[in-house]
Structure formats: structure tokens, C-alpha cells
C-alpha positions, 0 to 999 in steps of 0.5 A: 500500500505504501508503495501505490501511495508512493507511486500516486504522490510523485507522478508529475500532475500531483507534484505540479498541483502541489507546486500550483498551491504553494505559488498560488499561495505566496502570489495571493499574499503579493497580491493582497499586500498590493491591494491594502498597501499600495492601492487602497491607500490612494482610492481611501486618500480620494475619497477623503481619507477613507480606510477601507479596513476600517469601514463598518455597519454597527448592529449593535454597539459594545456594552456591559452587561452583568459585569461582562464586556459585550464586543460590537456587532458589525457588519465590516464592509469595507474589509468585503471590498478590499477582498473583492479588489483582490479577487479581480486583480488576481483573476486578471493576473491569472487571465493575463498568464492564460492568454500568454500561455494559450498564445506560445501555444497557439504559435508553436502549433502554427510552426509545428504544422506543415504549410498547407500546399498550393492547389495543383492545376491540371496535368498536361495529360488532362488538359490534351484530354480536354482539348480533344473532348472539345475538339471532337464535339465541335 
């Protein structure tokens, strides 16, 4: 049994996903640093100092109840857009790579494939034939 897992793990798809994962993930961190670091920054400057991070739709505010703290209820919307930011500029990215990847392909299935070849004409055989035809109708 050992062995068929063996044989399972280290066939080139499994080991492709698991590098897939791994840069997948480390790029998800480029990117969302990207987006709260470098992008929303700006966005929050234009719309009057806004940070986004910090947006919120209090439910119910904090409060003491029993000698016990009570934490907020808040519906953090501005968090909500941050992530939306990051899922569009990471599927552009990887839309990007997929037309890159789909275009080298395109390109190398172009030059693998032969020319396609000039139509031929007629044979001078099938052309004295011709004439013979059209001279013994007339």
C-alpha cells in the first residue's frame, strides 16, 4: 500500500498541483499586500481619507452587561471590498498568464504544422484530354 501511495504522490500532475498551491499561495499574499498597501491607500486618500479596513455597519454597539464586556456587532464592509479588489486583480493576473500561455501555444502549433500546399492545376495529360473532348464535339 505504501508503495501505490508512493507511486500516486510523485507522478508529475500531483507534484505540479502541489507546486500550483504553494505559488498560488505566496502570489495571493503579493497580491493582497498590493491591494491594502499600495492601492487602497490612494482610492481611501480620494475619497477623503477613507480606510477601507476600517469601514463598518454597527448592529449593535459594545456594552456591559452583568459585569461582562459585550464586543460590537458589525457588519465590516469595507474589509468585503478590499477582498473583492483582490479577487479581480488576481483573476486578471491569472487571465493575463492564460492568454500568454494559450498564445506560445497557439504559435508553436502554427510552426509545428506543415504549410498547407498550393492547389495543383491540371496535368498536361488532362488538359490534351480536354482539348480533344472539345475538339471532337465541335
Amino acid at each position: 500500500m505504501f508503495k501505490e501511495f508512493k507511486e500516486f504522490a510523485m507522478r508529475g500532475n500531483v507534484l505540479d498541483l502541489a507546486v500550483a498551491v504553494v505559488i498560488g499561495a505566496a502570489f495571493g499574499a503579493i497580491v493582497t499586500s498590493l491591494v491594502n498597501d499600495v492601492i487602497m491607500p490612494p482610492i481611501g486618500l480620494m475619497l477623503g481619507g477613507v480606510d477601507f479596513s476600517e469601514l463598518t455597519l454597527t448592529l449593535q454597539e459594545a456594552h456591559t452587561s452583568n459585569g461582562e464586556e459585550i464586543a460590537a456587532v458589525e457588519i465590516r464592509y469595507g474589509i468585503f471590498v478590499q477582498r473583492i479588489i483582490d479577487f479581480l486583480i488576481i483573476a486578471f493576473a491569472i487571465f493575463m498568464v492564460i492568454k500568454g500561455f494559450n498564445r506560445m501555444n497557439r504559435k508553436k502549433e502554427e510552426a509545428a504544422a506543415p504549410a498547407p500546399e498550393a492547389p495543383k492545376g491540371p496535368t498536361s495529360e488532362e488538359l490534351l484530354t480536354e482539348i480533344r473532348d472539345l475538339l471532337r464535339k465541335s
